[in-house]
C-alpha positions as CSV (number, residue, x, y, z in Angstrom):
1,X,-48.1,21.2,39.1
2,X,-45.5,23.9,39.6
3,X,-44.1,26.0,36.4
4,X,-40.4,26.1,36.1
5,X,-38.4,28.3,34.2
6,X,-36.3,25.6,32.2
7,X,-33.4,27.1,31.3
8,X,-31.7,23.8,29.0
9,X,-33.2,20.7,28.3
10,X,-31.3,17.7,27.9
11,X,-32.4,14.7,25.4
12,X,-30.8,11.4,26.4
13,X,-33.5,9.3,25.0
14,X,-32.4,6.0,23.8
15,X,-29.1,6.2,26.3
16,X,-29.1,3.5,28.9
17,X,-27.1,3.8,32.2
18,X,-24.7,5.3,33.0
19,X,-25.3,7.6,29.8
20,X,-28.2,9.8,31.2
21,X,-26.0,10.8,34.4
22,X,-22.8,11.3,32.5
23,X,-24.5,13.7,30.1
24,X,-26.5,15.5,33.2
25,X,-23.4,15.9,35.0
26,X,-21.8,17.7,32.3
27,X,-25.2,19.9,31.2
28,X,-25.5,20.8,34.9
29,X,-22.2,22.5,34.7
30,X,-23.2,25.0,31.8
31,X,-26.2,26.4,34.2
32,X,-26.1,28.7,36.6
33,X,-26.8,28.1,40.6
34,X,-31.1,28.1,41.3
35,X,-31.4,27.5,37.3
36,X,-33.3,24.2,36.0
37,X,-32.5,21.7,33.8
38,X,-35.1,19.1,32.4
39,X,-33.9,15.8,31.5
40,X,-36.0,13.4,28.9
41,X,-35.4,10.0,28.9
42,X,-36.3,6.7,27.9
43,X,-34.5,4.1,30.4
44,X,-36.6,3.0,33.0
45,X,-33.5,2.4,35.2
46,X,-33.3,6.4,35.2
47,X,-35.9,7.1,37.6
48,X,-34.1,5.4,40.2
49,X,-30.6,6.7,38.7
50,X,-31.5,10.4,39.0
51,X,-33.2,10.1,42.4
52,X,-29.7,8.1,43.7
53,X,-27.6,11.1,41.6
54,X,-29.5,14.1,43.2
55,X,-29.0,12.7,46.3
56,X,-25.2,12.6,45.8
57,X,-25.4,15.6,44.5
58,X,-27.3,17.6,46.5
59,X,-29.0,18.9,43.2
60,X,-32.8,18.7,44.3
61,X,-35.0,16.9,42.0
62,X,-38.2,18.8,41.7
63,X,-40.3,17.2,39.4
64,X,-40.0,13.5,38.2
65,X,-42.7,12.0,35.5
66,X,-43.8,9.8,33.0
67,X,-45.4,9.5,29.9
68,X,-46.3,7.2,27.0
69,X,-42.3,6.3,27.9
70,X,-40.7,9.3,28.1
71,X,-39.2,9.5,31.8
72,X,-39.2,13.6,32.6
73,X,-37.2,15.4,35.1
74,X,-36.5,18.4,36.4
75,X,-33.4,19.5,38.3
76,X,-32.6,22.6,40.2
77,X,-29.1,23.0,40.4
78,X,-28.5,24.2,43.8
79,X,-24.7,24.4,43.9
């Protein structure tokens, strides 16, 4: 497992789509170019959301977990 220097984290727990993406979108924007964000959620439809997003994106999502319900991710913002 890789260590990331997280430079905002984002809680969007108990937000269901399109909610997550939205508020990403916008947090992305206050970081600077090669800095991470980490996103914690709680919709299971976001683990297919963010994959589908940093693909659109170009953002590259480095890191994407789960536990006890809480779906993690980690963006590098990469423009």
């Amino acid at each position: 497992m890789m260590v990331y220097t997280i430079t905002k984290t984002l809680d969007v727990k108990k937000l269901n789509c399109p909610f997550p993406i939205l508020k990403t979108k916008k947090a992305i924007n206050d970081i600077e170019i090669g800095e991470y964000i980490e996103v914690l959620a709680t919709d299971p439809g976001s683990v297919s959301d963010f994959q589908a997003w940093c693909n659109s994106t170009s953002h590259e999502l480095v890191e994407s977990s789960q536990e006890n319900g809480i779906f993690k991710y980690i963006i590098k913002k990469t423009k």
